[in-house]
Structure formats: C-alpha cells, structure tokens
PLY file of the C-alpha trace (Angstrom):
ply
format ascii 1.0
element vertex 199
property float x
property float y
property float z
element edge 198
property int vertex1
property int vertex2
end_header
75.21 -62.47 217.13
73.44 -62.29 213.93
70.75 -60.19 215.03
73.45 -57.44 215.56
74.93 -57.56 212.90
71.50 -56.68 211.01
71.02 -54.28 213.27
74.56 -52.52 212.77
74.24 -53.48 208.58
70.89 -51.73 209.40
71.94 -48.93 210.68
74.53 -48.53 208.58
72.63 -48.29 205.69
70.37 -46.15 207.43
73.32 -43.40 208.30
74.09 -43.66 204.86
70.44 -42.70 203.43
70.85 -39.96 205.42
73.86 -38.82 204.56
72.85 -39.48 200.98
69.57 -37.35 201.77
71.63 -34.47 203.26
74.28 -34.76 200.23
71.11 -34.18 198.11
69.77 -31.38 199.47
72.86 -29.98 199.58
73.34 -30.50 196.70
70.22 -29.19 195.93
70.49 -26.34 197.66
73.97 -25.43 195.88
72.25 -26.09 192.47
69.11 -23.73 193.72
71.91 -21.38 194.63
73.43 -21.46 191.66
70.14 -21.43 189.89
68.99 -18.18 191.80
72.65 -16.80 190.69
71.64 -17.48 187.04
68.58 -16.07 187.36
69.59 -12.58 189.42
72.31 -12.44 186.69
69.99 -12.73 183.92
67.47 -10.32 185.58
69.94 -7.56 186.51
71.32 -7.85 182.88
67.64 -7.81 181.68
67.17 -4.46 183.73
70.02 -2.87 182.30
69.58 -4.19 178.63
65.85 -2.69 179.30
67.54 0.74 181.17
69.83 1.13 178.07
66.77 0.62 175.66
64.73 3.05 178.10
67.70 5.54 177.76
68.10 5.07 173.83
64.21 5.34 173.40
64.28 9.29 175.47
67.36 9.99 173.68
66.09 9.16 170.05
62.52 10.85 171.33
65.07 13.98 172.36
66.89 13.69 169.34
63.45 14.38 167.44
62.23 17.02 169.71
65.79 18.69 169.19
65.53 20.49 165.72
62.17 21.48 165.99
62.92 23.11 169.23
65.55 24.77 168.12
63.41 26.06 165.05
61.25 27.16 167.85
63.67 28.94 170.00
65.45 30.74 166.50
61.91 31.74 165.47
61.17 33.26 169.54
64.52 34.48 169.34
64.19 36.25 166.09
60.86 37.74 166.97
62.33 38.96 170.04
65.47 40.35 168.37
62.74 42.63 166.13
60.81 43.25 169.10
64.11 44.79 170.74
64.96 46.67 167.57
61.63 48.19 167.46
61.56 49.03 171.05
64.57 50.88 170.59
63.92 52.57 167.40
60.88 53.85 169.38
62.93 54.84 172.07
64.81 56.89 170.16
62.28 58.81 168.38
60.02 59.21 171.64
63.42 61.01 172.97
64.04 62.85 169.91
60.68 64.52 170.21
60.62 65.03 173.82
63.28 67.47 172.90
61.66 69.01 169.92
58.94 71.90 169.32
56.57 72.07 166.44
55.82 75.77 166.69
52.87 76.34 163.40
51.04 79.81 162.12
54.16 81.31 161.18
53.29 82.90 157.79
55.52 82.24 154.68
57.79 85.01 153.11
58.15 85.76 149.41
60.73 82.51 149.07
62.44 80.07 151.32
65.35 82.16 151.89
63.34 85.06 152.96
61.28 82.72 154.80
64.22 81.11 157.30
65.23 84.22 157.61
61.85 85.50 158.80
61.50 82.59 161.44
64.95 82.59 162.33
64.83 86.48 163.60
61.59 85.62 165.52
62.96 82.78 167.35
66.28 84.79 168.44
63.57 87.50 169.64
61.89 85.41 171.53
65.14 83.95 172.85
66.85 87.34 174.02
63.76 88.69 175.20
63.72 85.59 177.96
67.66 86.64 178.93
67.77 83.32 179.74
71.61 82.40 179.84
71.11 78.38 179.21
68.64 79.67 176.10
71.51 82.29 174.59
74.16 80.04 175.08
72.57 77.38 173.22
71.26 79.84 170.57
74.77 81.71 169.91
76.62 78.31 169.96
74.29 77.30 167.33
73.05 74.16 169.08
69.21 74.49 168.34
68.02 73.35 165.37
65.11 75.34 163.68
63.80 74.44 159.42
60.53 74.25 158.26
58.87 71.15 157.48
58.61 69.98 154.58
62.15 71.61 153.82
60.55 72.88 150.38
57.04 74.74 149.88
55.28 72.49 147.61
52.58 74.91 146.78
54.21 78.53 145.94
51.01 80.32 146.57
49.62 78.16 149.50
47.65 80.01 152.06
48.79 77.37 154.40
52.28 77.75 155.82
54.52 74.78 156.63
55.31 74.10 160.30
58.68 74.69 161.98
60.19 72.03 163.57
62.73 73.84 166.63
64.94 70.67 168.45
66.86 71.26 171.19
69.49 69.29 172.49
67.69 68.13 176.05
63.95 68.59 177.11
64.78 71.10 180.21
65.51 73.56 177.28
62.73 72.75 175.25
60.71 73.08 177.88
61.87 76.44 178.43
61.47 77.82 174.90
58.74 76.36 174.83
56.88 78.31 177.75
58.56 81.51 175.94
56.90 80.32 172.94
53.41 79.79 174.74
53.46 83.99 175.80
51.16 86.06 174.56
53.10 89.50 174.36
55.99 87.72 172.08
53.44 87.16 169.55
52.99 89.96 167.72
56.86 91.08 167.15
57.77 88.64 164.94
54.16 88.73 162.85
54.74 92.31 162.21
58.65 92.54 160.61
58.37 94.05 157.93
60.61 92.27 155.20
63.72 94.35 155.11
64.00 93.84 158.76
64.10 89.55 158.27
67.17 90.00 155.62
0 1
1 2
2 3
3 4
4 5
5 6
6 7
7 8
8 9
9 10
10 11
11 12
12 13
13 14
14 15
15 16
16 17
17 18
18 19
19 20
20 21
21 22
22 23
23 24
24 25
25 26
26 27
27 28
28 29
29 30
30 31
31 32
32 33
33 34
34 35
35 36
36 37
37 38
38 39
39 40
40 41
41 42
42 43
43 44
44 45
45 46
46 47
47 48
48 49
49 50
50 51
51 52
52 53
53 54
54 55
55 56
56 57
57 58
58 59
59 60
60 61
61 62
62 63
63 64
64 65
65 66
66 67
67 68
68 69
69 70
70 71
71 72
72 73
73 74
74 75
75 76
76 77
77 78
78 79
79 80
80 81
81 82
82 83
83 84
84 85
85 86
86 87
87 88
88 89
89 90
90 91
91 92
92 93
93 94
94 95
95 96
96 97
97 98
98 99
99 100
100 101
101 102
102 103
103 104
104 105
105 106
106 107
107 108
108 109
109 110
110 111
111 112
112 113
113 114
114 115
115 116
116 117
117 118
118 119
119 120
120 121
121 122
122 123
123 124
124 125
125 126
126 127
127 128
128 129
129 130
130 131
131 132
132 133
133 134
134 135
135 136
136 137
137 138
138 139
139 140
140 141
141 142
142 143
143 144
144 145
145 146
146 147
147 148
148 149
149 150
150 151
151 152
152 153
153 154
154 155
155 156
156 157
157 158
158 159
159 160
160 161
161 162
162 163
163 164
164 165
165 166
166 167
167 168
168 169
169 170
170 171
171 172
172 173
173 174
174 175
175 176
176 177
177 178
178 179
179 180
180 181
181 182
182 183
183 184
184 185
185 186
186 187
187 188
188 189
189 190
190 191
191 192
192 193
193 194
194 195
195 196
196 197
197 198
C-alpha cells in the first residue's frame, strides 16, 4: 500500500508543479500583457507628444515665415498696383493721341489772336471743302479741338511757328481729317489769306 501512496503523493505534487508552472506563465503572460499595454501606451503618447512638438515646430517655423511674406506679397502687390497705374495712364494717353493730329508749317500771324484765327479758317476750309457730313457735324457742334502748342509764342519774332495740335473725339474722324489734311490742292488756300480775310 505504501508504494501507492508515494506514487499518488507523487503525483500529486507533480499536478501541482504544473499547475503552479501554468499559473506562472499565466501569470506571466498577463504581466507581459500588461507590460506590452504600458509600453504601446507610452509609445502612442510618445508619438503624439512628438506629433504635437512636430506641429508646434512648422507652426512657430510658419509663424516666422509669416511677416516676411507678407512684407513680400505688400511689396509685389505695391509694385504691381504702380505697374497697373502706369499701364493705364499709358493707356490713356496712347488713346488720346490716336485721336489727335499734330498738323506743323502753319505760319504765325501778327499775334495770337490773329494767329487762331488764321488756323482756325484753314481748318474749317479744309473741312467744308471734304462735305463730309460726320466732319461738319463735328466741326459746327464744336467738338474738335484745335490750339497751338505751346499755347503762348515764346519768341515774338521766331521764324519757327508753333505746331497745332487738332483732337478729335474718335480716331475714324481723325483719320478722316487727317487724309484731308495730307491733300495737296488744300494747301495753298489757307497759306495765301490775306489777313483781313482770317479776322
């Protein structure tokens, strides 16, 4: 009988190192567990402690970058602004001239009354003798301009006389007087008048 009952104490004890082995490891394996939990924890929170100082770093690098960028984009911007300003200031001079003649060798008169006189008479003859209706129209509803340039002689006696600057109000009529302008046989009417005639 004895020899059983070792063998059952044995085995006894045996079941229970086993047990005690598989109470370890799981054991074990909960504490690993746990351990891996601790560590996943710790690593996500690391990766989003180090995303949120990634994110603060661009944002504080942005932050610099800011102001002088925006000195940047006022100082384009401004240049542009002028660049518009000019372009349109151009725009508006190249369309003033397209509409305006600069008609020169038309010889002074005793004063500048006489004078506007004188080139006034030519350029009606030369607008009458066209009978071109747009042309009269324009000319009777005093929409073309006509002075000479500079408005004042600054020489009395000058041998040189000042141009006259004729603007029209679009550059279909200019054209127009200006072909009139450009024929020979109006040219020597309105050199000839004598002096009472330009009064």
């Amino acid at each position: 009988m004895q020899p059983k009952t070792t063998t059952a104490a044995a085995f006894a004890r045996a079941v229970e190192r086993k047990l005690s082995k598989t109470r370890r490891i799981r054991d074990g394996n909960s504490e690993n567990r746990a351990t891996q939990d601790k560590t996943t924890k710790f690593l996500v929170g690391y990766s989003r402690e180090m995303a949120k100082g990634t994110i603060l770093n661009k944002l504080k690098l942005l932050e610099e970058r800011i102001p002088s960028s925006l000195h940047n984009c006022n100082d384009s911007g401004s240049a542009l602004y002028s660049a518009l300003v000019k372009f349109r200031a151009d725009s508006k001079t190249v369309a003033e001239k397209s509409c305006r003649i600069t008609w020169v060798g038309i010889d002074e008169q005793i004063d500048d009354s006489a004078t506007a006189a004188f080139y006034r008479e030519a350029l009606k003859e030369v607008i009458e003798s066209s009978r071109d209706e747009e042309l009269l129209a324009e000319w009777r509803s005093r929409n073309i301009d006509v002075h000479r340039h500079p408005p004042i002689r600054n020489i009395p006696r000058s041998h040189r006389p000042r141009i006259i600057k004729i603007t029209l109000r679009t550059q279909e009529l200019r054209d127009k007087l200006l072909a009139l302008l450009l024929m020979r046989f109006c040219f020597h009417a309105f050199r000839l008048y004598p002096a009472r005639q330009s009064s």
